[in-house]
N, C-alpha and C positions, 0 to 999 in steps of 0.2 A: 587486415583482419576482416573477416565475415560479420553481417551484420550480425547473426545468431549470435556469433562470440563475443560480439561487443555488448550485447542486450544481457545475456550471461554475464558477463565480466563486470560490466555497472549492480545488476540486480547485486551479486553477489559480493561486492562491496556496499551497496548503500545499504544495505538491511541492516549487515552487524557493526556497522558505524551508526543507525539508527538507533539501534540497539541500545552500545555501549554510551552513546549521550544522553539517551532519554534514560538509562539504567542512573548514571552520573551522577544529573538532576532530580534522581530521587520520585520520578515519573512510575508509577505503580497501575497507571487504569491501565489494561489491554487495548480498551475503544481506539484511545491515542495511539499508540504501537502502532493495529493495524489501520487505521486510518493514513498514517507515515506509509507504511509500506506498500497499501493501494498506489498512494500519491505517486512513489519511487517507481513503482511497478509500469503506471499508465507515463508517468515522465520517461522511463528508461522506450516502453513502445513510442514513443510520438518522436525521438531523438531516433532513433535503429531501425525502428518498421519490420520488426525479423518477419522472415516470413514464414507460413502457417500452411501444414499441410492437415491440419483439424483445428476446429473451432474453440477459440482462446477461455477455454474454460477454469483458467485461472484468472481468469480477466474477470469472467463474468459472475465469478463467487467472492471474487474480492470488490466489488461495488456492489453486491448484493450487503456482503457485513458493512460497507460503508451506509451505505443507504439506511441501515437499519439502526446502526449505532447515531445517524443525523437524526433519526428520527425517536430516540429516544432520547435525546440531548435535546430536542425541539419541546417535545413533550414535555419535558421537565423543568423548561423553564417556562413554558405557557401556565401549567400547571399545578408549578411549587412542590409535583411529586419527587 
């Protein structure tokens, strides 16, 4: 198989396994979710390395919500808000 397909074929299992667990466990904040699916996301590139004929702009907007959601988890417990 191609790496593409296999980069596909992972994503596209891990998410609605992500999903249906953290649905399971009764897991309700979004942060968690896509914090999971960044993770699966950058795991599924660094295992596949598909390769990119444009710039990985789903890469770069899912560490941007990661980034944003640590830093309101940071916030909140510095600051008891």
């Amino acid at each position: 198989m191609k790496k593409n397909a296999l980069h596909a074929l992972f994503v596209s299992l891990a998410m609605p396994l992500t999903v249906a667990v953290l649905s399971a466990l009764g897991e309700s904040r979004i942060d968690v979710y896509l914090s999971l699916f960044t993770l699966e996301y950058f795991v599924a590139n660094a295992l596949f390395s598909p390769r990119r004929k444009v710039p990985d702009f789903l890469g770069a907007a899912l560490l941007a919500l990661f980034i944003y959601f640590v830093t309101l988890r940071v916030v909140e417990v510095l600051y008891g808000g």
